[in-house]
N, C-alpha and C positions, 0 to 999 in steps of 0.2 A: 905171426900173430893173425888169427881168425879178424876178416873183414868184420865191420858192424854193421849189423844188418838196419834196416828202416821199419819199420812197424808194420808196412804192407808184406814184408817178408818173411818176419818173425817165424810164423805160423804158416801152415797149410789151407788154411779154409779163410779166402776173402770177406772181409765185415766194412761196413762203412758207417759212418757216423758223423756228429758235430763234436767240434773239442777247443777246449783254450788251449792257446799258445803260452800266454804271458800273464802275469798276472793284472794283465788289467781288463782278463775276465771276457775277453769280446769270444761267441763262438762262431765257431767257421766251422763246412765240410773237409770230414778226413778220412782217407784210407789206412786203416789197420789190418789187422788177423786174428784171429782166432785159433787155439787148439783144435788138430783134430775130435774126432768124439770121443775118445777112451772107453775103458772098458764100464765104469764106473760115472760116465759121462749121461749128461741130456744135455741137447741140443735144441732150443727154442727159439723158431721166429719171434722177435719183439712187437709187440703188437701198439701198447700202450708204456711210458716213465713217466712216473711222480717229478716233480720239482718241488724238491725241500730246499728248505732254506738253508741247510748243510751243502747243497749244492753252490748255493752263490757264496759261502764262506772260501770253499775249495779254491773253484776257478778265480778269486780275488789273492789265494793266500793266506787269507786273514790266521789262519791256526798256525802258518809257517809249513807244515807238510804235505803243499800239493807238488806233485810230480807232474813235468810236461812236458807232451802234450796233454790235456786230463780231459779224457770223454766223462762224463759224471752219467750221475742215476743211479740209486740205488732203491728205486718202489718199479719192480721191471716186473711187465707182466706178460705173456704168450701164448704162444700154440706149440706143442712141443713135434718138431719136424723127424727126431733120430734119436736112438737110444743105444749105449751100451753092451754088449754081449753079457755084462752082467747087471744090468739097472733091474730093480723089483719091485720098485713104485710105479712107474711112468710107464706110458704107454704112447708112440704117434698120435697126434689127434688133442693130446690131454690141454685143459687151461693150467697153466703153472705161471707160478712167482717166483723170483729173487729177490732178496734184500740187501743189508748193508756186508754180508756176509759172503766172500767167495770160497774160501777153506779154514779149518783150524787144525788145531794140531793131532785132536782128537784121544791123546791122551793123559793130560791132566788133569786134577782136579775139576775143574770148570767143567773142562768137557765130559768128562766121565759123568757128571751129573747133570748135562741137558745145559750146560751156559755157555755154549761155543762162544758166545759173543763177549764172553771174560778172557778168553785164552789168551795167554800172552803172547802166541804165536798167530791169532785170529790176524787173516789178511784181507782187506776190506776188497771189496769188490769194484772199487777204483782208487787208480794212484797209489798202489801199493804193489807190493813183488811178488810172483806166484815162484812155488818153488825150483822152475825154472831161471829164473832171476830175470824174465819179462814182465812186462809194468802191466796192471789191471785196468781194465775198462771198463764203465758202466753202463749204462741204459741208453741215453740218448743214441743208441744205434741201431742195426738191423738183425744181429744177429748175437745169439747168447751161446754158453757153452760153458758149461758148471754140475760138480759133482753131487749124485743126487741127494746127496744127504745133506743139502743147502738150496734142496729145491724144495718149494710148497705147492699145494693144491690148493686150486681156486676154486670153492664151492657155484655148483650151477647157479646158485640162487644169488649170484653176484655179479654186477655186471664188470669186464673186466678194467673199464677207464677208472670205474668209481672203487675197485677193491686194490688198483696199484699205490695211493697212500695209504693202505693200511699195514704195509710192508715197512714203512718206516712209523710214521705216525700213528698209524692204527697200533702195533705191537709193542711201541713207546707208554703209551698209557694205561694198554691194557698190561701190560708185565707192571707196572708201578699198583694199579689197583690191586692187581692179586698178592702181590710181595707183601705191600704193606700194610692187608686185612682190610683194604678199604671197598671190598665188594659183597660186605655182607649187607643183604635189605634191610631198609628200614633207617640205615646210618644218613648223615646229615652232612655232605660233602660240597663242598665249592670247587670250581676250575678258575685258576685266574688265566685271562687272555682269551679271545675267541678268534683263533686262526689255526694253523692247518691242526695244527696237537689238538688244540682246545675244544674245536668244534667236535673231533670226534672222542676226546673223554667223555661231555657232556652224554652222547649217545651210548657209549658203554657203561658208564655210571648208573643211566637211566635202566639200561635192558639186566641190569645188576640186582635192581629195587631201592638204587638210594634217592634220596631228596636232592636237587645238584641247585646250588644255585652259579652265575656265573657273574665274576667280577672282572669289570673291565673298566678303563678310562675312556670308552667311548657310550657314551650313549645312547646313539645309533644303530647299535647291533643292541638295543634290548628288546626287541621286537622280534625279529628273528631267534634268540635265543629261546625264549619264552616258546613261540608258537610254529616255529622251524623245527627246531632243536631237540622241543621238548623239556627246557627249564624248568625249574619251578619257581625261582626268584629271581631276580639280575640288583647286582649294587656296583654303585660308581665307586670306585678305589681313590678318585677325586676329593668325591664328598663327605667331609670329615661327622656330620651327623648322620649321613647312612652307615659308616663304617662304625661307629661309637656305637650305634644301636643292634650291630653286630658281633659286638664281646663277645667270646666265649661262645659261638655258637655251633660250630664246624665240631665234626669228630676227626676230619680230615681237609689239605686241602691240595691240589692239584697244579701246581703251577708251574702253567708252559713258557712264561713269557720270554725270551731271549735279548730284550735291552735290559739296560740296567734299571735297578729299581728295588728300592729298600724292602727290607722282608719283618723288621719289627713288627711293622702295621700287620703284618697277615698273621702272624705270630698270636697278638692279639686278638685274633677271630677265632682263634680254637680251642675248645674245649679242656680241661685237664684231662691229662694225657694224649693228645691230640697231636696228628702229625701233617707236620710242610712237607711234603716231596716235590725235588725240584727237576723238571724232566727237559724246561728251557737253560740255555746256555750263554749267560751272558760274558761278555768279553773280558769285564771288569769282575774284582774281587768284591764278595760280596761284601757287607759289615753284618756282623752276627754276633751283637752283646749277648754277655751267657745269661744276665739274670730274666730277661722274658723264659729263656727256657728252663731258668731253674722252678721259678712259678707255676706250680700247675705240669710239672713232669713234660713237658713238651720233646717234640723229636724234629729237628730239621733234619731229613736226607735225601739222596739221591737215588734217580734212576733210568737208562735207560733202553736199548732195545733189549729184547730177550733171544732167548735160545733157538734153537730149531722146532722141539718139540713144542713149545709156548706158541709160536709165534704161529704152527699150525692149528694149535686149539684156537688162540684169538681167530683166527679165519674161520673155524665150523662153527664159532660163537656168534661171528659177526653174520656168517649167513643164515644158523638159525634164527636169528635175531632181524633180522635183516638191514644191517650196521654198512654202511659202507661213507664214504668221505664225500662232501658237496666237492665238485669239480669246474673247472673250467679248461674244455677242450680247445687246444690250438696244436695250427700245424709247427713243425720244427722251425721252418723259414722267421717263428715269432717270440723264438726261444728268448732273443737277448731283449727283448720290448718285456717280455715276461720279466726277466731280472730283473729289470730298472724298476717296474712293479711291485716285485715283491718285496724289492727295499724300499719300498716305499708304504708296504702293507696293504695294497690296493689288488686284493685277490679274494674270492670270496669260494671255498679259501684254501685250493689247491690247486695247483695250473697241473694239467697232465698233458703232455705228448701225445699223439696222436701217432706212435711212429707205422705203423701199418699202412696209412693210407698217406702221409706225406714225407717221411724220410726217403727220396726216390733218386738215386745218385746220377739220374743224366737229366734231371728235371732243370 
């Protein structure tokens, strides 16, 4: 029987990073590996990772399939150090991303038509099994290694802290506006929630030509939405005569929120034939009586990252546009202060990694 190797061993090429142990989420420094570069490979220093809130699900367990030890990150952005003998995008030098995506299968349906991220064989780019049958790693570390056709370009006009949530959250909303016809000018659209999804639907909605207003139970962000954001209305989801005076108004409506939280009420805001798409993920089942939707032809569905080919349009969109995520930069040492944060909502409204200048393994 072949020994079992350790993580630092796996592979040929040294990586180091922060990762949970247990699920009770705490991360610590660790040494891993990486594949060599393959033919078909890039190879990118980590410069910048997003922290989604998919992240603190993972390292708690909450979904039941984390694997550990679990480095997370999936909004990874770079410099690309080494390339394949046959890579044809990439060059040394380039800004590149990863997302929640490290291979698919690349021949079925899904993929054949641009949705890698439907594959049934799609394996996430952490906590999951590449088809060597070693465990995946995400961002929170120093070094990348992914085949190029799950690599993106980061447009110059982007900086690179501020375009690493657009890799999860940015691609999240902008694949839900286009699916579901809600990017044509002129239309009359709401986002409910203003956090990491929220903030930047509001922005692609706008750069779209639609009306956005944003609904939320705090009142405190109507200020920023409005004259931040770029708003055109804000209503309190609270307040049963702002929402009453909001019947029927929406042609669509956008919502990120990830607690739990009745969807009647929103149901109620849109238009005949109007659609709810839900891009948040809450833990609990929702309740969805059929007769608001039988009323007025309504559509509750789902959506959420997109494809390879999407997810690099949402980036030349976002740069000519010049769309990118409000951030806040901390070193890795302040990762787990971050969690406790974000479960707490007290992020305004993306914490990015800074791994370039503080992931330093003898620091």
């Amino acid at each position: 029987m072949a020994a079992i190797k350790v993580a630092e061993q796996e592979h040929p090429v040294p990586a180091f990073g922060w990762a949970a142990r247990d699920q009770s989420g705490v991360l610590s420094p660790f040494d891993f590996s990486r594949r060599a570069t393959g033919e078909k490979d890039v190879k990118f220093k980590v410069l910048y990772c997003g922290i989604c809130h998919s992240d603190l699900h993972m390292i708690k367990n909450e979904w039941g399939i984390a694997t550990y030890p679990l480095v997370p990150g999936h909004e990874i952005v770079g410099q690309v150090t080494e390339v394949g003998s046959q890579v044809t995008k990439f060059s040394p030098g380039d800004r590149v991303g990863v997302g929640c995506i490290a291979a698919s299968c690349r021949s079925c349906d899904s993929c054949i038509n641009d949705l890698e991220n439907h594959c049934p064989k799609a394996i996430p780019i952490y906590s999951g099994h590449s088809s060597d049958g070693t465990v995946t790693y995400g961002g929170y570390s120093d070094v990348m290694v992914c085949d190029e056709h799950f690599v993106v370009r980061i447009p110059d006009a982007l900086p690179l802290q501020s375009a690493a949530p657009l890799l999860c959250a940015g691609i999240t909303v902008y694949s839900a506006l286009r699916y579901y016809g809600l990017d044509r000018p002129g239309m009359n659209l709401a986002v409910v929630g203003l956090g990491g999804l929220g903030h930047v639907a509001v922005k692609f909605a706008r750069a779209m030509g639609a009306q956005v207003t944003v609904i939320s139970t705090s009142p405190a962000k109507k200020d920023d939405a409005i004259q931040n954001l770029g708003a055109d209305s804000f209503l309190i989801s609270r307040d049963q005569e702002e929402m009453k005076a909001a019947m029927g108004r929406f042609d669509g409506i956008v919502d990120t929120v990830s607690a739990d939280h009745p969807l009647v009420p929103l149901i109620g805001l849109l238009k005949t034939n109007g659609k709810l798409v839900l891009v948040g993920a809450p833990t609990k089942p929702l309740e969805l009586p059929a007769f608001p939707l039988l009323k007025g032809r309504k559509m509750v569905g789902g959506s959420g990252i997109g494809g390879m080919k999407e997810t690099q349009e949402m980036l030349d969109f976002a740069g000519k546009h010049g769309i990118a995520a409000e951030v806040e930069v901390i070193p890795v040492e302040y990762v787990n202060k971050a969690m406790e944060r974000l479960e707490k909502a007290d992020v305004k409204y993306r914490f990015v990694i800074d791994v370039g200048n503080t992931l330093l393994k003898n620091a």
